[in-house]
N, C-alpha and C positions, 0 to 999 in steps of 0.2 A: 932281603926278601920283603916284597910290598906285603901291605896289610893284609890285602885280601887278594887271592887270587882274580885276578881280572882277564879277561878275555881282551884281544887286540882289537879297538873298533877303528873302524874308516874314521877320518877325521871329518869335522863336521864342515860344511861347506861353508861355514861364514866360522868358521874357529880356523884361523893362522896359526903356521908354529910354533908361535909364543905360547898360544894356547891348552898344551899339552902340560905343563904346571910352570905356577909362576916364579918366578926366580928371586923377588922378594922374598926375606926371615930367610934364609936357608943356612945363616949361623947360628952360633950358640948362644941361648941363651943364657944371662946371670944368673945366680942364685936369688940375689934381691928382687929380681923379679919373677923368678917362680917359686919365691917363698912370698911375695906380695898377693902374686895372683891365686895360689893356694888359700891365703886365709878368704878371701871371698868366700871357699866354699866351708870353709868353719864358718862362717857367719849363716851359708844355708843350711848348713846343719842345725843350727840350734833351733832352724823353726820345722824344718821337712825330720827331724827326728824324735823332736818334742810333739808332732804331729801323727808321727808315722808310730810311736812306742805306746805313749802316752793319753792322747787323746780321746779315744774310745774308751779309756776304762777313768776317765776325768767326765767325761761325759754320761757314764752312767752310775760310778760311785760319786762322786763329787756335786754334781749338776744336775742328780737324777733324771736325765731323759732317760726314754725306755729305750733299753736295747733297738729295738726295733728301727723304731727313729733315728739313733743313734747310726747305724750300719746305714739306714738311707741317705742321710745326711751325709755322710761320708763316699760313697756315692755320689750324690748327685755334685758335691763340692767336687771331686775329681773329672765327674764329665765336664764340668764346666770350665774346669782348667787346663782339658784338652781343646775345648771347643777353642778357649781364648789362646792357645799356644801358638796355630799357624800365623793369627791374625798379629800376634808379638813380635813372630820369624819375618812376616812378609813386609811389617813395619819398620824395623829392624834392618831389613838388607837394603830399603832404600831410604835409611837417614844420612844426609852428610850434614856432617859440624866437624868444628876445628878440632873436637875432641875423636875422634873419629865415628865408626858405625853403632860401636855396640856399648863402650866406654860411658858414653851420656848417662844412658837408663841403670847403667850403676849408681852413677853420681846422683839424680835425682831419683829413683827411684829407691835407695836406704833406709830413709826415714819414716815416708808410708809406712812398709814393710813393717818398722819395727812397730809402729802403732799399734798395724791391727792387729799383729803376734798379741799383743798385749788386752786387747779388746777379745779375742777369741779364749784367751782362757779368762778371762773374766765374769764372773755369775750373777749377774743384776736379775733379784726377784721379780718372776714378771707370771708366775702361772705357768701349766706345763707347758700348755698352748705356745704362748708369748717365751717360754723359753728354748723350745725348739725351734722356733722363727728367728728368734736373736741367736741362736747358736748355728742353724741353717746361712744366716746374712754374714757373717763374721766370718766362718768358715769360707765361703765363698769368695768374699773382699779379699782374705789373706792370699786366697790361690792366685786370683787377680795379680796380687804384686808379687806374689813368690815369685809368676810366673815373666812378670815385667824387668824382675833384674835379672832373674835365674838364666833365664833363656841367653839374651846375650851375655850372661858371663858365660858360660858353655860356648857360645858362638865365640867369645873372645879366641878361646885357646888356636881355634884353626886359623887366623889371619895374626898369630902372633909369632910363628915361624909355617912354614911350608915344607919342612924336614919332619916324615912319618915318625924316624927313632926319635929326633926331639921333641915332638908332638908329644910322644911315649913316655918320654923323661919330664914334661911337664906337668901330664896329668896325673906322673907318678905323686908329683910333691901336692897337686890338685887333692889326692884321693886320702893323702897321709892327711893336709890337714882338715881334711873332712873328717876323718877319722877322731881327729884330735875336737874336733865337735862333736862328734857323735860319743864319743869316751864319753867329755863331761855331761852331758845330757843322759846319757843311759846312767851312769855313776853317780850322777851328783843332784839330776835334777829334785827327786824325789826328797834328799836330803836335804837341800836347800829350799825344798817345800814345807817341811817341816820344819826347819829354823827358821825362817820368816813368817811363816803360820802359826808358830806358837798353839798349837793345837786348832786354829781354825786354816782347814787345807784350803779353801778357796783362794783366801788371802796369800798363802804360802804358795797357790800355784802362780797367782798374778804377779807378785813378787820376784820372784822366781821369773818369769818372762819381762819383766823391766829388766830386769839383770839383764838377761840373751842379748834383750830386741838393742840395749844400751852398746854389748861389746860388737852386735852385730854391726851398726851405722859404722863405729869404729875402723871394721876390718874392711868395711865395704868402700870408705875413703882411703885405706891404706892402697887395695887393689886398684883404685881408679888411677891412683899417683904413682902407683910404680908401675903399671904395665904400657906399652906401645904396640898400634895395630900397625903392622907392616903390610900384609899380604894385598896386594890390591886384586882385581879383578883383571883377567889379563888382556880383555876383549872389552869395545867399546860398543856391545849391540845395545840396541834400544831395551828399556823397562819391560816387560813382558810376564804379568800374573801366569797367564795359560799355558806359558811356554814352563814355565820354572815349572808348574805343578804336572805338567804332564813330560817332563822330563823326570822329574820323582820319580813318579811310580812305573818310568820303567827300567831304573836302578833297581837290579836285581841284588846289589848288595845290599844296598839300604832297604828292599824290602825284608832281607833274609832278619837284620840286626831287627826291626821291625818286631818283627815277630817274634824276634828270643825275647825281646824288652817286656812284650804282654805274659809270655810266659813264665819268665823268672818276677816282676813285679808282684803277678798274683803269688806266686807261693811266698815272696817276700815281707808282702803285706799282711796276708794272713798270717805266719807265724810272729812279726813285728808285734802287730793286734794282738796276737793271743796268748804270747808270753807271759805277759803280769799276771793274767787270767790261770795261765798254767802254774804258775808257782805260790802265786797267792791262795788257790783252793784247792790245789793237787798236790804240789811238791812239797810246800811251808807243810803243812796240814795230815803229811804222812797218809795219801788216798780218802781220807774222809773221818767220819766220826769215829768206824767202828775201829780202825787203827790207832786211835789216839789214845798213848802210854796213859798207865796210873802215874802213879807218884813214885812210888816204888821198882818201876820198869822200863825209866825214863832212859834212852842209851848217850852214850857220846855224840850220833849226830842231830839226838832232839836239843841238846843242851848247845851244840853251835850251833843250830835254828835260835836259838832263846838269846844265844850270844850273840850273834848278828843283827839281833832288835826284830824281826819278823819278813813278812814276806817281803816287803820293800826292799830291805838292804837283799836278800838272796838274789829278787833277779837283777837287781844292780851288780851286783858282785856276776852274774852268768853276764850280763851285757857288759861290764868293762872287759870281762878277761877275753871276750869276742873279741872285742874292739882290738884290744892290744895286738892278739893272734892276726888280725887283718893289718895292722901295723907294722906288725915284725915282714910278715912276709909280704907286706907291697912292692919294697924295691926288687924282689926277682922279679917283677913284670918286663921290664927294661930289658936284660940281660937273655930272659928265656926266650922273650919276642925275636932278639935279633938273633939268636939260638937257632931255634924250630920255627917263626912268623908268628904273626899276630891272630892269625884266624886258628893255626893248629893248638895254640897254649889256651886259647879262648874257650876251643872247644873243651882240649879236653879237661881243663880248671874246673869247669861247668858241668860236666858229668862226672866228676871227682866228689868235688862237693854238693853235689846235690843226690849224691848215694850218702854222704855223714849225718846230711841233715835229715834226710829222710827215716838213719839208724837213729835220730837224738832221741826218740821219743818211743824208744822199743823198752829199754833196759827196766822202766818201772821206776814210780816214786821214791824210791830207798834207796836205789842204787847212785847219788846224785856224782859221785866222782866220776862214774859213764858216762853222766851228763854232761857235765863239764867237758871230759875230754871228746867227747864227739862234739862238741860244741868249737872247741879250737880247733879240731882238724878240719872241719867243715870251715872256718874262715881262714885259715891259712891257706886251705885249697882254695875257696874263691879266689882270694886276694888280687892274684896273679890279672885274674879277668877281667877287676873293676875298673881299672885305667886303657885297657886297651877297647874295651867297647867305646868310650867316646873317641880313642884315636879313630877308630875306623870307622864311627860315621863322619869324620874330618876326611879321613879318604874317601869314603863314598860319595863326598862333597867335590872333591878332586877330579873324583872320574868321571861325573857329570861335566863337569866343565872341560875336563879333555873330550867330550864323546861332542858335547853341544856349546862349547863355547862361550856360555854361560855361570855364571857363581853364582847363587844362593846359598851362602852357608846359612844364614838364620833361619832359612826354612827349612832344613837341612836338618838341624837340629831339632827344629822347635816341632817338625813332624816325628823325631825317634822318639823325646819326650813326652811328644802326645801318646805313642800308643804304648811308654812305660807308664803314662798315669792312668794311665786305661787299666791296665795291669795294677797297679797301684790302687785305683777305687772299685776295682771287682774283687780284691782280696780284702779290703776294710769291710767290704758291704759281708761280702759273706760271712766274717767274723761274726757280726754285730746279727747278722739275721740266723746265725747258728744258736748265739745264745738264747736269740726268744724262741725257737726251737724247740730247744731245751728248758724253758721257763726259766731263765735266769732270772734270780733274783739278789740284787747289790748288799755284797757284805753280809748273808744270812749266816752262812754256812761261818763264815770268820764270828760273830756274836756268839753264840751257839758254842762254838769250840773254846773261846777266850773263857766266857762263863762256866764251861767246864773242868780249863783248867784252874783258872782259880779256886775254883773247889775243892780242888785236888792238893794243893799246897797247905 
């Protein structure tokens, strides 16, 4: 069963029947090279998760910007990495070198990358003013390059076979070792922010991203060296901007995937953002002041609060055991797809778990084993979903060129990504402009309670 159900079109009057897909990649790929091209995306992880978890509450605990700013910032750094994503695709589909189309801007573009990773969580006193501006510039830079290697790694996967199941199977090992990035980041970061901070967290957060931006160059040279672009274009029509973009949008698949990307982003974002916020001053904290035990009243789960070292390690501990549950269940993507297809597992993973997620945050403060467990059923349900949505905009990339004779896959991509960072920077903004909302105020409520307890002992 193909990706997506597709309708039969006429063929296009300058696409030949080679054109209908290309016969290049359509064996199997190795292990070594889809465990190569996997760690690329450990390597994006450690910045799109350290950004995505992290950032906003480093930004207003850490860096004191005001919420507000903070949520805009975040914002306007995502429109801006939509704006630069066609322009990445359309530059991208007409590179040739010896290394191929999308290959290059791995190679050179790793090191940028890891700079600015390094530059953005970095605190130079500069005044509020001056450091909303350097946090606003930094932020922006980063997207810049996220978006210069990101993009054609993602483009890689489709011109690296032309087989939808091994598409399937490669973005399985793609989504594992993201995961395997995103574990250590959600787990470790904060940890490793404090051991190299030695009590000063700025320090411990910049440290801490030399780390990253270091293993990330690493994995991003491993992925240039082990993988090959086979797929070629099957038709020799001329260059054509107008043609490629107005072929887009009238892929009715690619608009559909489109669409799911903005919607699932925002709600991804927003709870990404607002976890630490949640467990740092709701769930650590037993609902607030009036709940917090005597001396004498203290239960077994205040004393694993107190054992776990505080709010840090807690949602570390909710975001590994995520992480893992999205790792156990990734490989049924493969299996269910060729099962049921790729569009009915897609579907229904996605309205599976986003009924868990939606239960994560009913049960109440006390009940945290709820939490928990609605927490892994809700990524075990995804799981299935996360590697098949890029198979099939690598299909959706497909059927254009069967309908029109035409290949653009980096635009291809580089357009579904634009409208998941759309998604992505209207769930950050809203975070961040809920809290000034609410008058957030950084770390009040944690002084307050710490001071009390100690009292108490």
């Amino acid at each position: 069963m193909s990706s997506v159900d597709y309708a039969s079109p006429p063929k296009a009057a300058t696409a030949g029947p080679d054109a209908q897909r290309p016969k290049e990649g359509s064996g199997a790929l190795s292990f070594k090279e889809k465990l190569g091209y996997g760690l690329g995306d450990t390597a994006s992880h450690f910045v799109w998760d350290m950004v995505g978890f992290w950032l906003l509450i480093f930004y207003t605990d850490v860096y004191r910007i005001p919420a507000a700013a903070a949520g805009t910032i975040m914002l306007v750094a995502r429109f801006w990495d939509m704006a630069i994503d066609p322009v990445v695709g359309i530059v991208s589909d007409r590179t040739q070198t010896r290394w191929g189309k999308f290959r290059p801007y791995i190679l050179f573009g790793a090191i940028p990358y890891a700079v600015l990773a390094i530059l953005t969580f970095t605190t130079p006193n500069l005044g509020e003013t001056g450091k909303i501006i350097y946090a606003g510039a930094t932020y922006v830079l980063l997207m810049t390059a996220y978006a210069a290697v990101n993009l054609p790694y993602s483009s890689l996967a489709a011109v690296m076979t032309s087989d939808t199941y091994e598409r399937a199977g490669l973005n399985t090992y793609r989504f594992i070792c993201a995961f395997v990035g995103q574990f250590v980041v959600t787990g470790l970061a904060l940890t490793l922010a404090k051991y190299f901070g030695n009590g000063n967290e700025a320090m411990g957060y910049q440290h801490t991203l030399i780390l990253f931006g270091c293993l990330s160059v690493v994995f991003f040279f491993i992925t240039f060296m082990t993988t090959k672009e086979r797929v070629q274009a099957s038709t020799t029509l001329p260059s054509s901007l107008k043609e490629d973009i107005k072929n887009l949008f009238k892929n009715q698949p690619w608009i559909i995937l489109a669409c799911v990307g903005i919607v699932s982003f925002v709600m991804f974002a927003m709870q990404n953002a607002a976890i630490a916020y949640y467990f740092k001053y709701y769930v650590h904290y037993v609902g607030g002041e009036k709940s917090l035990p005597s001396a004498d009243a203290i239960t077994w789960l205040d004393s694993l609060r107190i054992h776990l070292g505080g709010a840090e390690k807690s949602v570390q501990w909710f975001n590994v055991i995520g992480t893992v549950a999205l790792i156990v269940a990734l490989p049924l993507s493969k299996p269910l797809a060729k099962a049921f297809g790729n569009r009915n597992v897609f579907i229904g993973s996605s309205l599976i778990s986003g009924l868990f997620f939606i239960a994560l945050y009913l049960p109440g403060e006390k009940d945290i084993v709820t939490i928990y467990v609605l927490n892994i059923l809700a990524k075990m349900a995804y799981a299935p979903a996360v590697p098949l949505l890029w198979t099939m905009i690598a299909d959706s990339s497909d059927y254009s060129e069967w309908k029109s004779g035409r290949r653009a896959t980096g635009l291809y991509f580089s357009a579904a990504t634009f409208a998941q960072k759309a998604g992505w920077g209207i769930g950050a903004a809203i975070a961040g402009w809920i809290l000034t909302v609410y008058n957030y105020v950084p770390n009040l409520m944690k002084r307050d309670l710490d001071a009390r307890r100690a009292q108490t002992r």
